[in-house]
NUKE-253457 format. One line per 3 residues: number of its first residue (from 1); for each residue x, y, z of C-alpha. Coordinates in nm, 2 decimals. Layout:
REM residues N
NUM = X/Y/Z  ...
This chain:
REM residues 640
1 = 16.48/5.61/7.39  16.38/5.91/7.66  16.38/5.87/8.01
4 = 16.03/5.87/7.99  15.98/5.57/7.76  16.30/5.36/7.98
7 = 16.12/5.44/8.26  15.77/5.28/8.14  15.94/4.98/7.99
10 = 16.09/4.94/8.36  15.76/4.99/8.50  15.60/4.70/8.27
13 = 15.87/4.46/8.34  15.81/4.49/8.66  15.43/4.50/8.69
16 = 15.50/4.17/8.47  15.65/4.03/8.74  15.41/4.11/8.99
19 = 15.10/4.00/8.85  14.97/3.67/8.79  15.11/3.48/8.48
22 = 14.72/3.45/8.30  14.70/3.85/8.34  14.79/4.01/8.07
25 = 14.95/4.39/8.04  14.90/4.54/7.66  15.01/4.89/7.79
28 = 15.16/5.12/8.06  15.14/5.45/8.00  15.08/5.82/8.19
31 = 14.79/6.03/8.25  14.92/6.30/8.49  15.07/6.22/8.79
34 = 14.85/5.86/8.72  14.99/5.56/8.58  14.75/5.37/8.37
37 = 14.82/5.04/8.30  14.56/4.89/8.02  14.50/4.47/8.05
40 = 14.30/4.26/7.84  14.21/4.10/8.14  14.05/4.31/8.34
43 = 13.78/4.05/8.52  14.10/3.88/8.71  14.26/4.22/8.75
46 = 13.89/4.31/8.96  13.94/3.93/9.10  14.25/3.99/9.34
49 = 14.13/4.32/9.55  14.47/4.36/9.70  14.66/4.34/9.37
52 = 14.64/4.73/9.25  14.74/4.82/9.64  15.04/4.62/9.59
55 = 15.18/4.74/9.24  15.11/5.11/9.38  15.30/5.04/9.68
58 = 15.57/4.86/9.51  15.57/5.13/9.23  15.51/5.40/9.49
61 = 15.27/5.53/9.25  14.88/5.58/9.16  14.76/5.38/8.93
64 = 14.44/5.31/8.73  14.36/5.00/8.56  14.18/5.03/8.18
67 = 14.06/4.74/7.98  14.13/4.74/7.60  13.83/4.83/7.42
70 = 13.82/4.49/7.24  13.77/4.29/7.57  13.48/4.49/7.66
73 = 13.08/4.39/7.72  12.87/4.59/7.47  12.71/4.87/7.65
76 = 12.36/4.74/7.63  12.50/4.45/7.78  12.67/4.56/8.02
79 = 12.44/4.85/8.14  12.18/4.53/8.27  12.44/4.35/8.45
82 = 12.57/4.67/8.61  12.22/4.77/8.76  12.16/4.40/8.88
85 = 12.51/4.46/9.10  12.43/4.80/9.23  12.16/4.80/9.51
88 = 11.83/5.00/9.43  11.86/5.22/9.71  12.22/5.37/9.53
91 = 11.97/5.55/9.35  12.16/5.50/9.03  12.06/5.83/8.77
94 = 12.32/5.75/8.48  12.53/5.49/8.31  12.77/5.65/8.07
97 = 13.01/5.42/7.87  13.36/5.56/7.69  13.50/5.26/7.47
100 = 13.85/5.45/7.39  13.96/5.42/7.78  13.65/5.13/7.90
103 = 13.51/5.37/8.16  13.19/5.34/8.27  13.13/5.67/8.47
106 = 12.80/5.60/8.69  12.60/5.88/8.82  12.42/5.80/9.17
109 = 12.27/5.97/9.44  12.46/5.75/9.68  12.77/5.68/9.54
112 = 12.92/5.55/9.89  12.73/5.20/9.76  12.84/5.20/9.42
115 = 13.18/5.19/9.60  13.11/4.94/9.78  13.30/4.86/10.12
118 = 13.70/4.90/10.04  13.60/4.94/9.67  13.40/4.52/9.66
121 = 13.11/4.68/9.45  13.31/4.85/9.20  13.55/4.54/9.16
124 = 13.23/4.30/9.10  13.14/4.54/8.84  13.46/4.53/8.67
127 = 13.44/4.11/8.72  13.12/4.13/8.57  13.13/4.33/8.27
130 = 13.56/4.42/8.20  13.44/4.80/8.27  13.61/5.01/8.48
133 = 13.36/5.23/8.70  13.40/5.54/8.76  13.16/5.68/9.05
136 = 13.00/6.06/9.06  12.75/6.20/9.26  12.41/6.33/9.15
139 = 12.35/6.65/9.35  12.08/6.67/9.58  11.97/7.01/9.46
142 = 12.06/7.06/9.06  12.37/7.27/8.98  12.41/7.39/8.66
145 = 12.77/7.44/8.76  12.79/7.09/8.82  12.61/6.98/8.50
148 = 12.78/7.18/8.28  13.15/7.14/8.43  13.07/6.76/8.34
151 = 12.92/6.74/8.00  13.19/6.99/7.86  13.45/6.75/8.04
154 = 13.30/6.42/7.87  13.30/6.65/7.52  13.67/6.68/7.58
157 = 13.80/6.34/7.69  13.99/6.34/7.39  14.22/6.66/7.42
160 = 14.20/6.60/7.78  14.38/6.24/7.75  14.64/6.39/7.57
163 = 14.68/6.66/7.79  14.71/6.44/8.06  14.95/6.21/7.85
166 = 15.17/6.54/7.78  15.17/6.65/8.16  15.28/6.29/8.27
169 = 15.53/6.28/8.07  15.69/6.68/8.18  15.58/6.52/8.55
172 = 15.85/6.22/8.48  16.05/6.37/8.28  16.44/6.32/8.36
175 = 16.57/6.56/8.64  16.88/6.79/8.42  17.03/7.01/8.76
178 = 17.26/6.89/9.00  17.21/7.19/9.27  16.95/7.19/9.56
181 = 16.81/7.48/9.66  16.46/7.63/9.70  16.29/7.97/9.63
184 = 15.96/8.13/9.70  15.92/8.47/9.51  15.61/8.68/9.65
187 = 15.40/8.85/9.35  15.05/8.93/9.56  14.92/8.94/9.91
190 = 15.20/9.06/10.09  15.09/9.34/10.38  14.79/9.34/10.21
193 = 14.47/9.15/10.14  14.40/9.03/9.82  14.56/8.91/9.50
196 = 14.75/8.62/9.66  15.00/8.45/9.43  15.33/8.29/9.51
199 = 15.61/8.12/9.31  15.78/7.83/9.46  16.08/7.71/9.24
202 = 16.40/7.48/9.24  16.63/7.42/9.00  16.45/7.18/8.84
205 = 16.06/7.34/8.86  15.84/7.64/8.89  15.52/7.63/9.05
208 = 15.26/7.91/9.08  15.05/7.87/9.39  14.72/8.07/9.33
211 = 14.67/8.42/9.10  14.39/8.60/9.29  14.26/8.98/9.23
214 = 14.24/9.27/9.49  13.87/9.33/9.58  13.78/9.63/9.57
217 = 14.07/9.76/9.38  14.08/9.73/9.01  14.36/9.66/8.82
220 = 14.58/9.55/9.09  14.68/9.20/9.01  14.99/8.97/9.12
223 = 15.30/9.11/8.94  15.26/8.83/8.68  15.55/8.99/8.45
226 = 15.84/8.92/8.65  16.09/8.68/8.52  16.04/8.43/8.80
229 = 15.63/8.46/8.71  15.54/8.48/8.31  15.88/8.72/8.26
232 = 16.03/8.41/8.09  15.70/8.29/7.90  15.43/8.12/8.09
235 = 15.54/7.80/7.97  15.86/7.82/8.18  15.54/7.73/8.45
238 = 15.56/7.38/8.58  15.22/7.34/8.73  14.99/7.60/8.89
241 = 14.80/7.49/9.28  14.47/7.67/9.37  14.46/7.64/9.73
244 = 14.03/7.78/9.69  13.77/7.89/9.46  13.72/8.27/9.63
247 = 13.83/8.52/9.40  14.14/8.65/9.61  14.26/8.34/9.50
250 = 14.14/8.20/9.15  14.02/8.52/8.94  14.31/8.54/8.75
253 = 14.37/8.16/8.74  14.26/8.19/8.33  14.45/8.46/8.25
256 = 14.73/8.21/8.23  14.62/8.08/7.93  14.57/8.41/7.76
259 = 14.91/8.42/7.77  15.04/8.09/7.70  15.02/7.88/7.97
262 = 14.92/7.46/7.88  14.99/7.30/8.20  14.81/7.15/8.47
265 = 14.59/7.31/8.79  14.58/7.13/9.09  14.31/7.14/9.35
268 = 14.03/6.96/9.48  13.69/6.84/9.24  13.49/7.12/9.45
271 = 13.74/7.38/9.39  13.75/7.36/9.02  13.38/7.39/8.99
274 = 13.32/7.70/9.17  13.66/7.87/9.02  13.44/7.82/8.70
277 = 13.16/7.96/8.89  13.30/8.21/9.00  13.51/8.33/8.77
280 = 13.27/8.38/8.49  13.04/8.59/8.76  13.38/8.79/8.76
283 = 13.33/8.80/8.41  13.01/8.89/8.40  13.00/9.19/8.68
286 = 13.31/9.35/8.50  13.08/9.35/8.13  12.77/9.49/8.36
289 = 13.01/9.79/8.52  13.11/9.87/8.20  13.51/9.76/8.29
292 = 13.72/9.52/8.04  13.75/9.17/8.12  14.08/9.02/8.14
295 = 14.02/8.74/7.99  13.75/8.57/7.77  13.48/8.32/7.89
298 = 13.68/8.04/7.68  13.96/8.11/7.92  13.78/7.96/8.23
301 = 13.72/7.68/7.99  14.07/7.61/7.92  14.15/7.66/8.33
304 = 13.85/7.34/8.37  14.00/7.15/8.08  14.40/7.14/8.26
307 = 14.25/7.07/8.60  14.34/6.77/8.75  14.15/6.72/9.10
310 = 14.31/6.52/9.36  14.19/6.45/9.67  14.30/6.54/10.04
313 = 14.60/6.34/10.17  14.69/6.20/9.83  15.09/6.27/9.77
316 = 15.09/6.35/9.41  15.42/6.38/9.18  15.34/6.73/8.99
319 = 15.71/6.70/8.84  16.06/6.51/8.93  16.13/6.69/9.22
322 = 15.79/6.83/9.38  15.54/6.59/9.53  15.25/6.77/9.61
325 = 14.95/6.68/9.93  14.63/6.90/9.95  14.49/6.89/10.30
328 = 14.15/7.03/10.47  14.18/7.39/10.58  13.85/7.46/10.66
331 = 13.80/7.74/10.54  13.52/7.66/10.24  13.42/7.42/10.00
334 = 13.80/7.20/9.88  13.97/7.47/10.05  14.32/7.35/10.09
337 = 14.70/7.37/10.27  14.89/7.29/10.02  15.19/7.05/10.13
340 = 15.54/7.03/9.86  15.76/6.78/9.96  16.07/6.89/9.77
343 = 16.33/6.61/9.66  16.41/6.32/9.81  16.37/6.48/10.16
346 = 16.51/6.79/10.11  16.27/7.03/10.21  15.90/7.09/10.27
349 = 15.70/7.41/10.25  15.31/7.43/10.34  15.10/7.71/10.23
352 = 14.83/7.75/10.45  14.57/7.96/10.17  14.31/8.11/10.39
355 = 14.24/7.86/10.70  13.99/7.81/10.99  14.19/7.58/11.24
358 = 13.84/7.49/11.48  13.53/7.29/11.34  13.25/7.58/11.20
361 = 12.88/7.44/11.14  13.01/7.35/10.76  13.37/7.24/10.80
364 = 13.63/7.01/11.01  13.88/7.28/11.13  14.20/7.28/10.92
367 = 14.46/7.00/10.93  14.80/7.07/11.05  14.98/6.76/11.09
370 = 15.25/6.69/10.85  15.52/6.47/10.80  15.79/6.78/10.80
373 = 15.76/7.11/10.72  16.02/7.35/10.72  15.85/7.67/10.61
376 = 15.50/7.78/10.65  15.34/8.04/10.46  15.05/8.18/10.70
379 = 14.75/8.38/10.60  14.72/8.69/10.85  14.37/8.82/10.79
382 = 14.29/8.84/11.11  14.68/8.85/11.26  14.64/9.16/11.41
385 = 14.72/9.22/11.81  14.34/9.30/11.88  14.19/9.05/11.66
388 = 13.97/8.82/11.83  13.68/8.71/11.72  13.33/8.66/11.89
391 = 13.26/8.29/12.03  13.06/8.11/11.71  12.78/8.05/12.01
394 = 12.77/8.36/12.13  12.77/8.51/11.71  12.47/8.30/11.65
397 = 12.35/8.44/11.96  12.35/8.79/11.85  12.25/8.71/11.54
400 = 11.96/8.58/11.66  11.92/8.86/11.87  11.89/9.11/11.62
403 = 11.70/8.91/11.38  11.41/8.90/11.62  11.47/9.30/11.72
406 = 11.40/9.38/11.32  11.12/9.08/11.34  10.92/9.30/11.59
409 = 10.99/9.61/11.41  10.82/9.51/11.11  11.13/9.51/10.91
412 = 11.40/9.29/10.74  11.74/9.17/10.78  11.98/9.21/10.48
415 = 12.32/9.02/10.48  12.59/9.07/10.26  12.76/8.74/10.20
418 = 12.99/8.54/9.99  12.82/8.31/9.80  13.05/8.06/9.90
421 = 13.14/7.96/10.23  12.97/8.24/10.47  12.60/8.20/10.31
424 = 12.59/7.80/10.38  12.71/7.90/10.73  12.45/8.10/10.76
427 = 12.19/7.93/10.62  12.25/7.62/10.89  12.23/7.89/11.18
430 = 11.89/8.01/11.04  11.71/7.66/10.95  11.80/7.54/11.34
433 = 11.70/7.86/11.50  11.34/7.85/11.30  11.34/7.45/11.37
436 = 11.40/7.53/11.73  11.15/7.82/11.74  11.44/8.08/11.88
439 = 11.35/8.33/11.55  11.03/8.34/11.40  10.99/8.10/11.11
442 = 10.98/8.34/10.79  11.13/8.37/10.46  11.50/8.34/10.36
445 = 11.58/8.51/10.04  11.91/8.40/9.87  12.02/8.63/9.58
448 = 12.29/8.61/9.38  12.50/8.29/9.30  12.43/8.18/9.70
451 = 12.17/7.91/9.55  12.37/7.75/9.33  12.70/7.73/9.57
454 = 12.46/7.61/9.77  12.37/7.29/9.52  12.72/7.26/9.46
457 = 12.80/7.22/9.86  12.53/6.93/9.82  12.69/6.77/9.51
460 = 13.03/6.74/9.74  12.86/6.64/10.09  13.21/6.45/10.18
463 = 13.43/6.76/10.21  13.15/6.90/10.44  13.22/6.85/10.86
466 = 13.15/6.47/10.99  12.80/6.53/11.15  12.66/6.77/10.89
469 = 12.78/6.47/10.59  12.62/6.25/10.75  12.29/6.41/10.78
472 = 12.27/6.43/10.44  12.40/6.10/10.34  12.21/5.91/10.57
475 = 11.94/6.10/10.75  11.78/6.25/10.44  11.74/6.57/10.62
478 = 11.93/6.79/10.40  11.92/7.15/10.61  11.97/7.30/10.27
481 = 11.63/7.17/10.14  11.42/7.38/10.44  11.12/7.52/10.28
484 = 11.18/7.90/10.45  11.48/7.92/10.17  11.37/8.08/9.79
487 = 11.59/8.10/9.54  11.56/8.48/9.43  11.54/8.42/8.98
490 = 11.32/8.69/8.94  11.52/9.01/8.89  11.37/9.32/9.00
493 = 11.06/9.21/8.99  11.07/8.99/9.23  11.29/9.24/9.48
496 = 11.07/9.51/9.51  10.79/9.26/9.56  11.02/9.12/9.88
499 = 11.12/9.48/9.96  10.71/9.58/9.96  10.66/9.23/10.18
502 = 10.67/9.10/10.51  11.01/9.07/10.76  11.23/8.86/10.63
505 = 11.60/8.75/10.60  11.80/8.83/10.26  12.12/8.66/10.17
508 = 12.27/8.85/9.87  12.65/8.87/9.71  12.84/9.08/9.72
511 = 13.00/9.01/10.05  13.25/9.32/10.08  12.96/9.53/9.89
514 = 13.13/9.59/9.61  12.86/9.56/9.34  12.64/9.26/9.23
517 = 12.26/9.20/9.39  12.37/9.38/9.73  12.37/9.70/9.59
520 = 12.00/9.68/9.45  11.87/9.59/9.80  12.05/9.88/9.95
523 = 11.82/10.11/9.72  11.55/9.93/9.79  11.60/9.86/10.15
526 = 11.86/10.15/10.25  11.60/10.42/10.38  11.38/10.21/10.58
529 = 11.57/10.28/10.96  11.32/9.95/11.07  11.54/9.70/10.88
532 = 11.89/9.67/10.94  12.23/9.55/10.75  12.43/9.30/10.91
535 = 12.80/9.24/10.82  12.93/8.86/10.90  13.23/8.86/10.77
538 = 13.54/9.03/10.63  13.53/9.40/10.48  13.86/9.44/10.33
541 = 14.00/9.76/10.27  13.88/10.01/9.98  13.55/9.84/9.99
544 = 13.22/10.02/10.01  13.17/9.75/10.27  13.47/9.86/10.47
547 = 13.33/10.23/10.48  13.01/10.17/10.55  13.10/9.97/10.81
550 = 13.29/10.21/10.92  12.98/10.48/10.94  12.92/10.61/10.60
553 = 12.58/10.64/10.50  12.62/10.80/10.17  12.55/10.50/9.91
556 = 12.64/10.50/9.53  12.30/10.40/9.36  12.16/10.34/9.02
559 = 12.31/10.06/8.77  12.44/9.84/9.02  12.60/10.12/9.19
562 = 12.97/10.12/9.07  13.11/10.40/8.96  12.79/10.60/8.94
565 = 12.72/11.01/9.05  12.44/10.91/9.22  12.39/10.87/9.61
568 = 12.15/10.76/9.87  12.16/10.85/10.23  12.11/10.54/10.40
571 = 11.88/10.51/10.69  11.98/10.16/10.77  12.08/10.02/11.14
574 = 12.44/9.87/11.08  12.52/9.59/11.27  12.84/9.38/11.24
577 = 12.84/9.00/11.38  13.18/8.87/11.41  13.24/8.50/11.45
580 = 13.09/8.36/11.11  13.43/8.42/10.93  13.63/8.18/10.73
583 = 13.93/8.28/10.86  14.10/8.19/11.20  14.12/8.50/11.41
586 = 14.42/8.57/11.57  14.44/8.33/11.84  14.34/8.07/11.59
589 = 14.62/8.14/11.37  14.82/8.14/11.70  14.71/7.79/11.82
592 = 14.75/7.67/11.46  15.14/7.71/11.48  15.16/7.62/11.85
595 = 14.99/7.28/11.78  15.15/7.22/11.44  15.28/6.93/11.42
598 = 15.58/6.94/11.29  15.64/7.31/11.40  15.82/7.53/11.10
601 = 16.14/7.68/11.13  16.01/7.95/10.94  15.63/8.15/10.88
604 = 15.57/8.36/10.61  15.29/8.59/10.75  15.11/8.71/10.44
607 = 14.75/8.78/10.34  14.64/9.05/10.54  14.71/9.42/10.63
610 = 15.04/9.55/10.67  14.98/9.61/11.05  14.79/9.26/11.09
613 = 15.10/9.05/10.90  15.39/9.21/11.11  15.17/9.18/11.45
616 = 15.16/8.82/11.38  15.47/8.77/11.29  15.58/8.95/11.58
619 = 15.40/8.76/11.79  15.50/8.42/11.65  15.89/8.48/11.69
622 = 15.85/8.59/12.06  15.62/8.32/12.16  15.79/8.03/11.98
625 = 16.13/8.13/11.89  16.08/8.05/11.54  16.22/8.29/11.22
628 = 15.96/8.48/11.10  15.88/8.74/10.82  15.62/8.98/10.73
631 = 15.74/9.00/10.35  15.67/9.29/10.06  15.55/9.21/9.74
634 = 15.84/9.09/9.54  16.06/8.95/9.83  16.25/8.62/9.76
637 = 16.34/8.38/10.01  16.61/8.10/9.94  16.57/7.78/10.17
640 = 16.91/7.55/10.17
């Protein structure tokens, strides 16, 4: 018998032993770091509310409790008792029953009330009908994202159980090493922005922690081949951690399964839906500049298929030695810090991703209480000695401030932004200022994938900051419903009919200008010195945003603009508004270690340029005495 098998026998015997002598336990196995225990009684399992809190504190596990099929209310059935429980105003939209696992996954606009205080409503539905509920959110505004990541999940419950089933058992799977020691191996990001990718491993695991591309520089990716990487086969991976959806981050996420790779991603629910977002853009944009995709579209699908979302502050086995926690950085949508807790105390590493540490209009400013950490591997974007960005008040202000200047001049406002993150951000500042009358109330274009980030921000209203959730949960005053904002889905068309039009704002991708819908209304918009371009966030190096920003007027045109012979002098006002960044500026990043709580022994400053990551660094090791490293590509660093 395997470790695995003794080990769920144990398990059994003891959940026997816990639970009341009438319930009965046909079952225990693992679905990813979840153990699933399958009763034919599931009504008295829903009876006692405290009794699943108990086993997964005596068990120190998560657990999820599954009828047997043959136990279960016919759908029909059950589907009228289910509604009678739920109250109207939950605004139920879907009942969807799966016999092989009795799930019921119900689809509401309020799913707070299918809940039901401490979990009451979902138990009574369980009481009522031996179904176990399983509660998702109908989005305010329709994502196909959304949709589609959710019908192709249902199609592939199957595979996807036995995935999960395989993963469980590699997560509990009997340790074979005797030494202690940990290693974090740097492939991407180092003195640089871009292409961030880490490897943490023990002797007993190997984790990947992001695979991001460069932006703005083709064909520099993380050095995957290494033998600490995919040197030694990609199946030698463990598990793989997203920290966030941007494309520094996940581009390359489904090239691991081009070469082999079968295991699990972790992140949060919001983050796998806009990798798959935004990673088949990143598709797309490479077929329209004529470049060669690194993957195939099926890839992304494989990446959806091995996530396994988990929410923040849940500790999560992701193998024998590595318990993994995912907490709020605040940086966009399910960004995360990603906490391991390494043996049985033996050492704790946090990787920060890309982090905003105060509250923005969209986000709760990162978290950075732990319960140790030893090493902390710190994004540097904005490490450097000079930079500080603009008070968020006094950003809006300008913004404001230049909106109206265009306003009077007859002209319009064009923003690059990412369509995630800094758009949303943007769109809040623009729907109070028009609400409060301090910019004129016109038009607000959104181009590119900005609408439908947008519905997916809606679909996830609980990862957005306290005050902003609750307007949309409660007040039914979504600000991302305002009538000023138009979805641009009209191509060209509809472009040079806005272009021809009255002032108005633009929100297109890219946000670094590096092709995409931004470089269309630069050749429509470009020679018109009444409108003006308006940078709000990060240019990274080798980006056409970068140099224009940094006073070129001489713009590629024609095709998208990439690549192409053709140029455009652009007449253009440019104007750059710091302060709407998702990244912590340098005193940010500063108050972020001094208030950490524990704070490291060590910082890893990485993600940023090489003058930014060794300022900070610098910095951090004379203010707090604390070892710190601006590392190369490539370095290793043993802990213990």
């Amino acid at each position: 018998m395997s470790r695995v098998e003794q080990q769920l026998e144990d398990i059994e015997e003891t959940i026997l032993q816990e639970v009341p002598n009438d319930i009965s336990i046909s079952n225990v196995t693992y679905e990813g770091p979840e153990l699933v225990v399958y009763t034919r009684d599931p009504k008295k399992f829903a009876q006692d509310g405290d009794l699943v809190r108990r086993l997964a504190s005596k068990l120190r596990k998560r657990i999820t409790v599954r009828p047997d099929p043959d136990v279960l209310a016919h759908p029909d059935e059950a589907r009228e008792q289910i509604r009678e429980v739920i109250p109207d105003e939950a605004g139920v939209t879907d009942l969807d029953f799966h016999a092989d696992t009795g799930e019921v996954v119900i689809e509401a606009e309020k799913p707070g009330m299918v809940i039901g205080r401490h979990g009451s409503t979902m138990r009574e539905i369980t009481q009522e009908v031996g179904w176990t509920p399983e509660v998702v959110r109908t989005p305010p505004i329709e994502s196909s994202t959304v949709k589609n990541v959710r019908n192709f999940l249902k199609q592939e419950r199957d595979e996807r159980r036995d995935i999960l089933e395989r993963i469980g058992r590699q997560i509990h799977r009997e340790e074979m090493s005797d030494d202690e020691w940990v290693r974090i191996t740097t492939l991407g990001c180092c003195r640089e922005v871009g292409r961030a990718s880490f490897i943490i491993s023990t002797p007993e695991t190997r984790v990947l922690v992001d695979c991001g591309d460069k932006p703005g520089a083709e064909g520099e990716v993380p050095y995957l081949q290494v033998p600490e990487a995919l040197g030694s086969g990609a199946s030698s991976l463990d598990a793989v951690v997203l920290t966030h959806a941007h494309l520094d981050h996940s581009a390359l996420i489904p090239l691991l399964f081009k070469y082999g790779y079968d295991g699990p991603i972790y992140c949060t629910e919001p983050t796998r839906d806009l990798m798959g977002l935004l990673t088949l853009d990143y598709l797309d944009v490479a077929a329209k500049e004529g470049r060669a995709p690194p993957y195939e579209s099926e890839m992304v699908r494989e990446a959806i298929k091995h996530c396994i979302p988990i929410e923040y502050g849940d500790v999560t086995d992701i193998s024998p030695d590595i318990k993994l926690t995912l907490h709020n950085a605040g940086h966009i949508l399910g960004s995360s810090i990603a906490h391991f807790h390494i043996g049985d105390g033996l050492y704790n590493v946090a990787f920060s991703g890309d982090i905003h540490y105060t509250d923005t209009r969209l986000f709760n400013g990162a978290v950075n209480e732990f319960p140790r950490v030893e090493t902390l591997v710190l994004e540097s974007t904005y490490g450097g000695r000079n930079d500080y960005q603009t008070d968020q008040a006094d950003s809006e202000r300008k913004l404001k401030e230049v909106i109206n200047d265009t306003y009077e001049k007859d002209g319009k406002v064009l923003i690059p932004a990412f369509a995630v993150g800094r758009s949303q951000e943007i769109m809040l500042v623009l729907e109070e200022a028009m609400r409060n009358g301090d910019i004129p109330e016109m038009p607000v274009h959104l181009d590119g994938m900005i609408w439908e980030a947008t519905a997916i921000h809606t679909t996830y209203p609980e990862y957005l900051r306290d005050d902003l959730r609750d307007r949309i949960f409660h007040d039914d005053e979504n600000p991302f419903l305002a009538e000023q904002f138009n979805h641009i889905d009209g191509g060209e068309d509809e472009r040079q009919e806005v272009a021809d039009g009255d002032p108005c704002i633009i929100l297109s991708t890219s946000g670094m200008v590096t092709g995409g819908p931004i470089m269309s209304w630069l050749e429509h918009l470009g020679t018109d010195a009444d409108s003006k371009l308006v940078f709000v966030g990060y240019q990274a190096q080798g980006t056409l945003g970068r140099r224009i920003q940094n006073g070129w007027d001489e713009i590629p045109v024609g095709n998208g603009g990439a690549g192409r012979a053709n140029t455009m002098t652009m007449h253009m006002d440019v104007e750059t508004v710091d302060g709407f960044s998702g990244h912590a500026d340098r005193q940010g990043l500063e108050n972020f270690v001094k208030t950490m709580n524990p704070r490291p022994e060590k910082v890893l400053c990485v993600h940023g340029d090489e003058s930014s990551t060794q300022d900070l660094s610098s910095a951090l090791y004379h203010e707090y005495n604390m070892r710190t490293f601006a590392p190369k590509n490539l370095e290793t660093f043993r802990f213990i």
